[in-house]
C-alpha positions in Angstrom: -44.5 83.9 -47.1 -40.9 83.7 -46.6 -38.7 82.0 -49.0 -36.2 79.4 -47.3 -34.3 79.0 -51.1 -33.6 80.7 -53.8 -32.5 79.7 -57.1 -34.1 78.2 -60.9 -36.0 75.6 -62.6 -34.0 74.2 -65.4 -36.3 73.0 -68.2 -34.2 71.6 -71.0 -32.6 75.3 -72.3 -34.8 77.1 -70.5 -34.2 78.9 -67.1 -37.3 79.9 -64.4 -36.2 81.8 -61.6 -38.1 81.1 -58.4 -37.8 80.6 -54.6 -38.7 78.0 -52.9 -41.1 78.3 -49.8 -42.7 75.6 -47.0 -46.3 74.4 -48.3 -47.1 72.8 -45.0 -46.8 74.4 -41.4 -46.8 72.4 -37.6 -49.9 73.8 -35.7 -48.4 71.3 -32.8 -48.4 72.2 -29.5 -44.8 72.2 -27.8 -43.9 72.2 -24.5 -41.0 73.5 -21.9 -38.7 71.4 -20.1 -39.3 72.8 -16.8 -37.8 72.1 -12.6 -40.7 70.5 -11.1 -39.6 71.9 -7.7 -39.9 75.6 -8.7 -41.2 75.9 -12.4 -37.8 77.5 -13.9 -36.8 76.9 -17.4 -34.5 73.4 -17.7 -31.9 74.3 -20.6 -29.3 72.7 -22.7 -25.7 73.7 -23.0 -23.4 73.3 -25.8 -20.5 72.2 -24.0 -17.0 70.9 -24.9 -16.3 67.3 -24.3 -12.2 68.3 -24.0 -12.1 71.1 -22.3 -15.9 71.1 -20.4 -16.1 75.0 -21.5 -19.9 75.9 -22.7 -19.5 76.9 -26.7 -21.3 79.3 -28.7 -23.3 78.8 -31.8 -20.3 81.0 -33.8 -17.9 78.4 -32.6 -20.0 75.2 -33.7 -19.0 74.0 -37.1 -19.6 70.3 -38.3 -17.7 66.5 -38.4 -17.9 63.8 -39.4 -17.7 60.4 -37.2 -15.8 57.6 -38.2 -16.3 53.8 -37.1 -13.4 54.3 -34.7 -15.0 57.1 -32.7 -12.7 59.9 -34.2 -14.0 63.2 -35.4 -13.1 64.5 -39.3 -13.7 68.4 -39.4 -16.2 69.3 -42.4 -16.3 73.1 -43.6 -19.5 74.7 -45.5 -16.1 75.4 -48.3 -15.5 71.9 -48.5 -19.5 71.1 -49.2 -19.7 74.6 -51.6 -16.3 72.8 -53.7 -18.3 69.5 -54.3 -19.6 68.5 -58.1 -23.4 69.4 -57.6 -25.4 70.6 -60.4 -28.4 71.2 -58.7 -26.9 73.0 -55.7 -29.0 76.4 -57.0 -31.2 74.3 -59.5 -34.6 72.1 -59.5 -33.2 70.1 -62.9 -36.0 68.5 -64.2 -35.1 65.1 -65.5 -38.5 63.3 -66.8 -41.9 63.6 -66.7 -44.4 60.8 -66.1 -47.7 59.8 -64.8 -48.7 60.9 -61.5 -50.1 57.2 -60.9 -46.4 55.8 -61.2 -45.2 57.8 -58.0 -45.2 55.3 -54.8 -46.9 58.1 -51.8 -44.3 56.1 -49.4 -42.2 58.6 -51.3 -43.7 61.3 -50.8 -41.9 64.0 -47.9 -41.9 67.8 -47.3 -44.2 69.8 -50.1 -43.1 73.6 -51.0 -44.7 76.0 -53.2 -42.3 77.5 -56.0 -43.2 80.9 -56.5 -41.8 82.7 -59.8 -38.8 85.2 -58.8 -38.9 88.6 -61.1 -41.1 89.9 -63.7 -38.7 87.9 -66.3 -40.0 84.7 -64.6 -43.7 85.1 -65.1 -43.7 84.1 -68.5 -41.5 80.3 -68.4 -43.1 79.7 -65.5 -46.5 79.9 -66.7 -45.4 77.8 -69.5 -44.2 75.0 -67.4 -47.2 75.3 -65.7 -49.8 75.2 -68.1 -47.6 72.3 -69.8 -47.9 69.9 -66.8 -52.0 70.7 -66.7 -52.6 69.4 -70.4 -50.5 66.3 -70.4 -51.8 65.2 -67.2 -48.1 64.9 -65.6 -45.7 65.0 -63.0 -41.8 66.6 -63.4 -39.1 64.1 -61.6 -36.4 66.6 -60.9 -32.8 66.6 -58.6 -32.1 69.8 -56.3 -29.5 70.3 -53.2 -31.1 71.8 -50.2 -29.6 71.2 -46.2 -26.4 69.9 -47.8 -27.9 67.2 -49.5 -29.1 66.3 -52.9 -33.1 65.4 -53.2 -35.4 64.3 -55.4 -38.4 65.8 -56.4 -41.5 66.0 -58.2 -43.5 69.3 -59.5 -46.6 69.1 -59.9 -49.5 72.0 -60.3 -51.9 73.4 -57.0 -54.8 75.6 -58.6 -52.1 77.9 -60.0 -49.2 77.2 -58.3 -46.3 74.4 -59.0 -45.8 73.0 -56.0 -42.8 70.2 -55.1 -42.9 67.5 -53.0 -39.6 66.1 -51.8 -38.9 62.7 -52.8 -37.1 59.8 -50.9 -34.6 58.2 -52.8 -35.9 54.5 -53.8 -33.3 52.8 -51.6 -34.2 54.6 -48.8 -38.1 52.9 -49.0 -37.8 49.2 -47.2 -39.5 46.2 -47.9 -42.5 45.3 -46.1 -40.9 42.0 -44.9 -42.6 40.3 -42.2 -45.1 42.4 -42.2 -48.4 40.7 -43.7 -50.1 38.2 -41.9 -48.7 34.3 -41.7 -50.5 31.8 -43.7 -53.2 32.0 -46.2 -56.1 33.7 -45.2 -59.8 33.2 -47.0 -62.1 35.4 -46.8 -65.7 35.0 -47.9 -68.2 36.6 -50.5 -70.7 37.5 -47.5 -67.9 39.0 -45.7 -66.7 41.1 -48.6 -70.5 42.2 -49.4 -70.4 43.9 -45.8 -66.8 45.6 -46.1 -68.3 47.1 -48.9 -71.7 47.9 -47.6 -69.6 49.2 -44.3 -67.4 51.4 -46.7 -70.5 53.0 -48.7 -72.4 53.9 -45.4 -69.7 55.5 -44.1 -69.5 57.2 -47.1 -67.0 60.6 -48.1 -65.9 63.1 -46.1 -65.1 67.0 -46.6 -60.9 66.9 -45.7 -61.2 70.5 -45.1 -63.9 69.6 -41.7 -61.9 67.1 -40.1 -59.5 69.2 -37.4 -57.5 67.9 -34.8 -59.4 67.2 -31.5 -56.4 66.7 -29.4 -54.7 70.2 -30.1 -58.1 72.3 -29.2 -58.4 70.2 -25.8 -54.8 71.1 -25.3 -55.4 74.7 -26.3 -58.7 74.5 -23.8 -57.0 73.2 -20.7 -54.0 75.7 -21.3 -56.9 78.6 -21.2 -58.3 77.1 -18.0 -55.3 76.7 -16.1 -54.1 80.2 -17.2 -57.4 81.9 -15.5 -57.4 79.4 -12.9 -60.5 77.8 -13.5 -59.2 74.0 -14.6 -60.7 71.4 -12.9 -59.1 67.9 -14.1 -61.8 65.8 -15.4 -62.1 62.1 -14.3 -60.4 59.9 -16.7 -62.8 57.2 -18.0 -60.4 54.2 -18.8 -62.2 52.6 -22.1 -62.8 48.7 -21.9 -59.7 47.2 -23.8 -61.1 45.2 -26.7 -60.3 41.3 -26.0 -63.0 39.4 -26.5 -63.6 37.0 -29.3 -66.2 37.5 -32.0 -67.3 36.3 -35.3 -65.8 38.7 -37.8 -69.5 38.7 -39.7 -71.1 39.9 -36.1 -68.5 42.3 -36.0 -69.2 43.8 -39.7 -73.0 43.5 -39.1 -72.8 45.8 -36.4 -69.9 48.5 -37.5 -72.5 48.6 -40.4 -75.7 49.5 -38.1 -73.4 51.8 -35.9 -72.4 53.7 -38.9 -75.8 54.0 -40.4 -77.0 55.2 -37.0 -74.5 57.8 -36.6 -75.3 58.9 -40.4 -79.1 59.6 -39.2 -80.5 57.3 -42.3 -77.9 57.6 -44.5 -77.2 54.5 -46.8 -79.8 52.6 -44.8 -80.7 51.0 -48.2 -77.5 49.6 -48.9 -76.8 48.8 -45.3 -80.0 46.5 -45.5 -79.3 45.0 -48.7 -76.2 43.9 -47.0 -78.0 42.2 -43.8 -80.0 40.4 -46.5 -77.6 39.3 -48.3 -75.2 38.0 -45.5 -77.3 36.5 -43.1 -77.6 36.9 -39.4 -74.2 36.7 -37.8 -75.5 38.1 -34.4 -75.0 40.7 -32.4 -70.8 42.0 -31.3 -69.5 42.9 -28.2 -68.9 46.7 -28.3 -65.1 47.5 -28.1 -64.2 43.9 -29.2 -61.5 43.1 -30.8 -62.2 41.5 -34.5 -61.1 37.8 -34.1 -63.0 35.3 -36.4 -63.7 31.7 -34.9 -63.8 28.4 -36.4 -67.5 27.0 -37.0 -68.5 23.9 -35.9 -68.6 21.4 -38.3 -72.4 20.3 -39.4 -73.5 17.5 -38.1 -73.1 14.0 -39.7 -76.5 12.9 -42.4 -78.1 10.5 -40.0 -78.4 7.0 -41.3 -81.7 6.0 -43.3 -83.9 4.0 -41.2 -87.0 2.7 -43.1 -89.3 3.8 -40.7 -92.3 0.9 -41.9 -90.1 -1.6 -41.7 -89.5 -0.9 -38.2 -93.4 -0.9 -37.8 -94.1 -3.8 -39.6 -91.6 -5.6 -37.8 -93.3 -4.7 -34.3 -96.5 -5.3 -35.7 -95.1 -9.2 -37.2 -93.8 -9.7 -33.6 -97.2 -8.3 -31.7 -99.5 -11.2 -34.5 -97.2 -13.9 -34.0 -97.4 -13.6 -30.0 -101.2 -13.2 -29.9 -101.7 -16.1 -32.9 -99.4 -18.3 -30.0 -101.2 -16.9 -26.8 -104.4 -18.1 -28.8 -103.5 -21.4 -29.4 -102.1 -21.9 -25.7 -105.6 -21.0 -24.2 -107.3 -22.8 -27.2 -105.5 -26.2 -26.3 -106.1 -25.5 -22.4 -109.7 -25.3 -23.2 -109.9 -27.9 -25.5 -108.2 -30.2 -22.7 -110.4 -29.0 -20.4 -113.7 -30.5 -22.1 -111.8 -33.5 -22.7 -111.4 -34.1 -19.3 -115.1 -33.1 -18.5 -116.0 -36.3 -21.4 -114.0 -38.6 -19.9 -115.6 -38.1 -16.5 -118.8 -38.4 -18.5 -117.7 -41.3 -20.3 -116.9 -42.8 -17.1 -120.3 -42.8 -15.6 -122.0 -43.6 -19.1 -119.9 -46.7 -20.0 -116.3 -47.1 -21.8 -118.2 -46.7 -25.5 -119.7 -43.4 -24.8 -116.5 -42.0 -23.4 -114.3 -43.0 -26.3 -117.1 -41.6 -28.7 -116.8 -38.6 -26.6 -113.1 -39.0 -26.4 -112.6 -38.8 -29.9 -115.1 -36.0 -30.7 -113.3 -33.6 -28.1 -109.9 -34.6 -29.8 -111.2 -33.6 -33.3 -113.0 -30.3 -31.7 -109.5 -29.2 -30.4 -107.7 -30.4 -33.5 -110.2 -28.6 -35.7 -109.7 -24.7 -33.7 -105.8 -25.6 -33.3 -105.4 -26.1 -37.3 -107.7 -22.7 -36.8 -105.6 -20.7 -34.8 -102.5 -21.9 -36.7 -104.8 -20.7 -39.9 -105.1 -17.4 -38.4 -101.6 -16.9 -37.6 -100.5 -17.4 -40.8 -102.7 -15.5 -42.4 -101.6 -12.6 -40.1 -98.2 -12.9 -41.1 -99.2 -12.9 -44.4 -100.8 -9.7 -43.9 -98.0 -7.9 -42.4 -95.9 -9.3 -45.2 -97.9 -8.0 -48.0 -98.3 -4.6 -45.8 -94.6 -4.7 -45.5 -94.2 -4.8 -49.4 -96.6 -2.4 -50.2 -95.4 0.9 -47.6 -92.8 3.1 -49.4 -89.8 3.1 -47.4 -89.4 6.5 -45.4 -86.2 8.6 -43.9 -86.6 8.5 -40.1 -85.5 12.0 -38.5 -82.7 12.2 -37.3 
C-alpha cells in the first residue's frame, strides 16, 4: 500500500519512525458529467476571474478570503515557517480508556506501518504496551495543512489511527429529541427487547452493499446491450396510524419468520407477556393512539329490592281488586234479600238485611286480612334477600 505521510511517533524520549497509510478505501461508483445531446465529456475549466484566461494547475496557488471579498495570497513557505510541532510527528499526549472516546469523533482511520529495520523494535513496544493496559494513545499531528487529533489504537498487529474532530467542532444535539415527556410502558419495553433478541447478531463481514452491485449489474447490461429497465414498483408510503404495541407484535413475528424459527421461544414469551395488541398495517408508520378511557363502575342497584318492590305493588293491587269484587258481590246478595224481604214481610228482610251486611263485613275484614298479611310477606322477604350488584 502506498504511504500518503511520512514521518515518527513521539513517545515520551522515544522516536518510531513510520508512514502513515489510508485504512479505508471508497468502493463508490462515480459518474461522468456528460452532453445529453451527443454523449461528450462536460469538463471544468480553471479560469481567471480578471483576465477570463483558463489557468493551469502550476499556476494555482492558495488565499485566503476576507469578510470584505478581498483575496490574501497564502504560500506553502508561509505554512512550512509556522510553530507546529507535529508537522512530521504523531506526539502522543495521553493515554486513556477506549470507553471515554465520544464515536461522533471518530473520522478517517490509517494504518501506521513501522519505517526501517530501526523501527521494528519501539514500534512493537508501543504496540504491545497499548494491548496490556487496555488503552487508547490521544496524540496531535499536521497533515493537509492542518493540525489533527488523533487516537492510536492496536488492529490484530497493526496500530492503526483514527483522526479525531476537535471537541468544538462536535455540536449539541439541540432541538433534536422529541417535545414533551414521553412514557413508555413495561409491556412495550418487554417487546423491544424480545424484537432486539430475535433479530439477533449479525456477521459485519456478510453484509455488502446492494445498491453498488445493481449499479455494477445494469452498467454490465447496458454495456452488451441487453438492459431492459425494469418496472419501478412505488412502495406504499407508510401513513397510517397504529398502536405502537400492534406495531412491535408484528416486527416481532416478521422477524422470527424471516429467521426460519429462530428465537421463537423468546418471541412467544413476549406475546404472553404483553397481551394481544392486534394485528399492524404493513408499511405503517409507528404512531401510538390514545386509549379510550374505561367505562364508568355502574351504580349499585340492589336487584331484590327492585323485585320485591314489584312484587309489594303486584299484592297490594290484587288484595284491592279482591275487595272491589268482594263488596260488589256482597251488595249483590243484599239486594237479592231485600227483594226477599220484601215478599216475606219487613222482619224477615231486616233479619236478612243484617245477616248479608255482617257476611260482607266478615270477607271485607278478610280481604283486608289478606292484604296485609301479603305485605307483610314481602316485607319479611325484602329483609331477608342479600342485596345484589345489578350488571351494568
Amino acid at each position: 500500500m502506498r504511504s500518503i505521510w511520512n514521518g515518527a511517533i513521539s513517545f515520551g524520549l522515544v522516536s518510531i519512525p513510520i508512514k502513515l497509510v489510508n485504512a479505508t478505501e471508497s468502493h463508490s461508483i462515480s459518474f461522468r458529467q456528460i452532453h445529453v445531446t451527443d454523449g461528450g465529456r462536460v469538463r471544468y475549466r480553471k479560469v481567471c476571474e480578471l483576465d477570463g484566461e483558463e489557468v493551469s494547475t502550476a499556476e494555482i496557488g492558495k488565499g485566503y478570503e476576507e469578510a470584505d471579498g478581498s483575496i490574501i495570497p497564502i504560500t506553502d513557505e508561509d505554512l512550512a515557517r509556522l510553530p507546529i510541532p507535529t508537522a512530521k510527528t504523531i506526539e502522543i499526549v495521553s493515554f486513556v480508556p477506549a470507553d471515554e472516546i465520544d464515536p461522533l469523533q471518530m473520522d478517517a482511520a490509517y494504518y501506521l506501518a513501522a519505517n526501517g529495520a530501526t523501527a521494528a523494535k519501539p514500534y512493537t513496544l508501543l504496540r504491545e504496551a497499548l494491548k496490556r493496559s487496555r488503552k487508547v494513545a490521544i496524540a496531535k499531528y499536521a497533515l493537509r495543512g492542518r493540525e489533527r487529533l488523533g487516537m492510536l489504537r492496536v488492529v490484530d498487529d497493526v496500530i492503526a489511527m483514527h483522526g479525531l474532530l476537535w471537541p468544538d467542532e462536535i455540536r449539541a444535539p439541540e432541538g433534536v429529541a422529541p417535545e414533551g415527556s414521553v412514557s413508555v410502558r413495561e409491556a412495550e419495553l418487554d417487546l423491544a427487547d424480545a424484537l432486539m433478541a430475535t433479530l439477533g447478531e449479525v456477521e459485519i463481514a456478510s453484509l455488502h452493499d446492494d445498491y453498488r452491485e445493481a449499479v455494477e449489474a445494469m452498467l454490465a447490461a447496458k454495456a452488451g446491450d441487453g438492459f431492459e429497465p425494469a418496472q419501478t414498483v412505488a412502495e406504499p408510503a407508510g401513513g397510517q396510524v397504529i398502536d405502537l404495541m400492534a406495531a412491535l407484535e408484528s416486527s416481532v413475528r416478521a422477524a422470527r419468520a424471516s429467521r426460519s424459527g429462530d428465537g421463537d421461544g423468546d418471541a412467544a414469551a413476549a406475546d404472553a407477556g404483553a397481551g394481544g395488541g392486534g394485528d399492524a398495517g404493513a408499511g405503517a408508520e409507528v404512531t401510538p393512539i390514545r386509549r379510550k378511557a374505561a367505562p364508568a363502575a355502574p351504580k349499585t342497584v340492589g336487584g331484590k329490592k327492585s323485585t320485591a318492590s314489584a312484587g309489594a305493588g303486584a299484592a297490594k293491587k290484587a288484595a284491592a281488586g279482591r275487595k272491589t269484587a268482594s263488596v260488589a258481590k256482597t251488595a249483590k246478595t243484599a239486594k237479592t234479600a231485600a227483594s226477599g224481604a220484601a215478599a216475606g214481610g219487613k222482619k224477615s228482610a231486616s233479619a236478612t238485611a243484617r245477616s248479608a251486611s255482617a257476611t260482607a263485613g266478615g270477607k271485607a275484614a278478610a280481604a283486608k286480612s289478606g292484604a296485609g298479611a301479603a305485605k307483610s310477606g314481602t316485607g319479611a322477604a325484602k329483609k331477608a334477600a342479600p342485596r345484589k350488584r345489578s350488571s351494568a
